[in-house]
N, C-alpha and C positions, 0 to 999 in steps of 0.2 A: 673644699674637702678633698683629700687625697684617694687619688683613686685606687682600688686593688690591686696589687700587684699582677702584672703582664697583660693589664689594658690601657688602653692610649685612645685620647682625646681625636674625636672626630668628626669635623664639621660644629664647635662649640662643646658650650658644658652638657655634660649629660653622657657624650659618645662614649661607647664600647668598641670592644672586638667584635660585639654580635653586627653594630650600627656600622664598622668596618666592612665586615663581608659582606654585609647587605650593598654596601654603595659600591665596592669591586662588582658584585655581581653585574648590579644596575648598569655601572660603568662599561663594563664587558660586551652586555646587548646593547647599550645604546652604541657603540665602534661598530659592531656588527652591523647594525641598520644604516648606522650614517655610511656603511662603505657600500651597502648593498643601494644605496638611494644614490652616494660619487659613481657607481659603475651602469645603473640601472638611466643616470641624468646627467650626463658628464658636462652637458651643457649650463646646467644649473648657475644660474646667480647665488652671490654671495646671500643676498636675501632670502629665495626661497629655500636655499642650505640650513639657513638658523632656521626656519619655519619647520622644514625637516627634521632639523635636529630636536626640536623643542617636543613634536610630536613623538618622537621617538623614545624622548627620556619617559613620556607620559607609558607608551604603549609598555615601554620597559620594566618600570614600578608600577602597573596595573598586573602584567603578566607576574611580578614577583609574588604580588602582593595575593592574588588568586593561585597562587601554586603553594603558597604557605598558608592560605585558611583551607585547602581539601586537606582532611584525614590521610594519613601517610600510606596507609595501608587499604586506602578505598581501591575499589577495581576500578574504577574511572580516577583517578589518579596512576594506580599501575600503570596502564594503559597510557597515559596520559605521558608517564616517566620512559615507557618502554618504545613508547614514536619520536617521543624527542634525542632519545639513545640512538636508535634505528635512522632519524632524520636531523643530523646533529643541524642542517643549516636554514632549519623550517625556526620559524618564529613561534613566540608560544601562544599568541591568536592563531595564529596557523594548525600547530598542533593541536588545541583546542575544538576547533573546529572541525578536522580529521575524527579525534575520539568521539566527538559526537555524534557524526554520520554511523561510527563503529557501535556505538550505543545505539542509535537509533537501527538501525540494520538488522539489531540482533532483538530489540523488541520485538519486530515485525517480523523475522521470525519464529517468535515464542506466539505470535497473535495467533498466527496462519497455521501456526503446531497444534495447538490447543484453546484457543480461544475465539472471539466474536467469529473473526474470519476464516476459522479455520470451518464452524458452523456454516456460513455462508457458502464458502467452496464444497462442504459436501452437499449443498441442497442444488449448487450451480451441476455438480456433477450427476445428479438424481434427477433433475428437472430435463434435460437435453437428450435422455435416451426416450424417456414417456412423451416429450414433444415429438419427436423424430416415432415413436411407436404410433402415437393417435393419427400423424399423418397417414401411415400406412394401414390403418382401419378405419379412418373417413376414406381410403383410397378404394375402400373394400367395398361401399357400399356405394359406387360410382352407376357401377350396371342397373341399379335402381332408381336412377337420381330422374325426377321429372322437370329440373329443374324450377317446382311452385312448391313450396313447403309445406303446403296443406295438403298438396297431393301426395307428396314425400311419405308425408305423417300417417296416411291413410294407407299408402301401401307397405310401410314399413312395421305397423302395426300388423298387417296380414303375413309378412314374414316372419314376426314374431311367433304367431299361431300357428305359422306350419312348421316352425324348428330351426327356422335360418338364424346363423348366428353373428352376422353383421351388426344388426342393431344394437344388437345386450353387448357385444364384442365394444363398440365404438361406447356403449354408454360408461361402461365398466372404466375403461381405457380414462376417458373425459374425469371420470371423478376423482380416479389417481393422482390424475397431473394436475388435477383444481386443487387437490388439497397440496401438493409441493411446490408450484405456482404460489400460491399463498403465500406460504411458508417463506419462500424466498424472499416476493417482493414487500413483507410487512417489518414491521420492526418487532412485534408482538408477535407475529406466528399467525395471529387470525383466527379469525372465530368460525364456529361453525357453519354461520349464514354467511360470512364471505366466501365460504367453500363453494357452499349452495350457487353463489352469485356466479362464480367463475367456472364453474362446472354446466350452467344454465349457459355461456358463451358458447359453449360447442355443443349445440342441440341437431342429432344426429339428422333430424325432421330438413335442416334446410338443406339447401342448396352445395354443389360442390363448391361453389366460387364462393360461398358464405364463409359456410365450414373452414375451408384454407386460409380465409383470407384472415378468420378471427385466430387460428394457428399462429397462422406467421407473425400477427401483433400480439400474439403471446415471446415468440420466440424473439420481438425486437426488443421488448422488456426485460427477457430473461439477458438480451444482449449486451443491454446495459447494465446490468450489474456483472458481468464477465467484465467487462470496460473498468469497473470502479475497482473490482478486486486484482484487475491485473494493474494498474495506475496504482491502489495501496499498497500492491508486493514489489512491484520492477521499481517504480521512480522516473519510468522514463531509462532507464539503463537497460540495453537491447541484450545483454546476456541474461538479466534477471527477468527480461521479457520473455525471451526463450523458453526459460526453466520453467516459467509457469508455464507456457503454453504446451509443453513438451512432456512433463515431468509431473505436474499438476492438477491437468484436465485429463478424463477419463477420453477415450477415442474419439465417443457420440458427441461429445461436449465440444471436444475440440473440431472437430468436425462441423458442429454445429454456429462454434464460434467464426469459423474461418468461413463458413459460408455469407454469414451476415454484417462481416468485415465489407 
């Protein structure tokens, strides 16, 4: 059957102008890669040259074939059209793979804006100033310390009675940071009796070495999830390390962070 006027047979029956442009294109990327493999292997055998080559035709009609099934007008195609303009000698795995670091980037910044993590970071920046305060009012109640908690308890109770405000200071303190403590380390937020439970760790009654010591394994827990939100924001990339730690953390926090580094 004759074909429509001003297409022409290509590669067998059936070729168009469209089956035309398509294998110019193909043709185009696979020169490019076989020249970029002659200058990248100059030593290459003829053999693993066709091995080259053959992988290249594949890599080239893979890249065609996924740049013609995205939507023309998607943002990840934009983006996609707008790197390979900007990086005319990048491959389109390449490009590829660029837009989607660019997509993934800007998730994680919509997360840390407005979502899960963005939740987590204000309770990482809430939690670091009440650890760092309860230190300083377990610090308060030092001059009293008999170091036996039953004696603690006996005489802390008689401070209560005559108006000393170390105690109720230090218990007040403790329930705050139990219920943001929670809050941070659950997935659920926690219930009323884990409050209970984590509030009941800093019982003003013991000891100073008690007291501090159950602080500080508060504060290396709080440390690890400083660790996991800065690892979901940076990537390991030392300027997007910075910004959090810089940009992100509240003073106490960072402060806090840096100490336990």
């Amino acid at each position: 059957m004759a074909l429509p006027a001003g297409t022409t047979r290509m590669g067998g029956a059936g070729g168009t102008t469209a089956s035309a442009g398509r294998e110019k294109d193909v043709r185009g990327e696979i020169a490019r890669l076989d020249a970029e493999f002659a200058n990248s292997r100059p030593e290459a055998t003829k053999a693993e040259k066709d091995t080259a080559h053959f992988e290249n035709r594949k890599t080239a009609e893979q890249g065609l074939s996924e740049s013609k099934a995205a939507p023309a007008r998607s943002p990840n195609q934009f983006l996609l059209q707008k790197y390979m303009k900007e990086n005319p000698k990048a491959t389109y795995p390449q490009a590829k793979r660029e837009v989607e670091k660019i997509i993934a980037g800007q998730s994680i910044e919509r997360s840390f804006g407005s979502g899960q993590n963005a939740n987590q970071l204000r309770s990482v920046n809430t939690v670091a100033p009440h650890l760092l305060t309860m230190r300083r009012y377990a610090a308060a109640l030092a001059e009293g310390d008999t170091g036996i908690p039953r004696a603690n308890q006996l005489l802390q109770r008689l401070m209560v009675e005559t108006g000393h405000p170390e105690v109720t200071n230090m218990n007040v303190a403790s329930g705050i940071a139990a219920d943001e403590i929670v809050r941070l380390l659950t997935s659920t937020g926690g219930t009323e009796a884990d409050r209970q439970k984590m509030e009941d760790r800093f019982k003003a009654s013991w000891a100073q070495g008690q007291i501090f010591g159950a602080i500080r394994v508060a504060e290396e827990f709080v440390g690890a999830r400083f660790e996991s939100l800065e690892q979901g924001y940076a990537r390991n990339d030392p300027e997007k390390e910075q910004e959090f730690e810089q940009n992100m953390l509240i003073p106490d926090a960072r402060m806090l962070y840096y100490d336990l580094k």
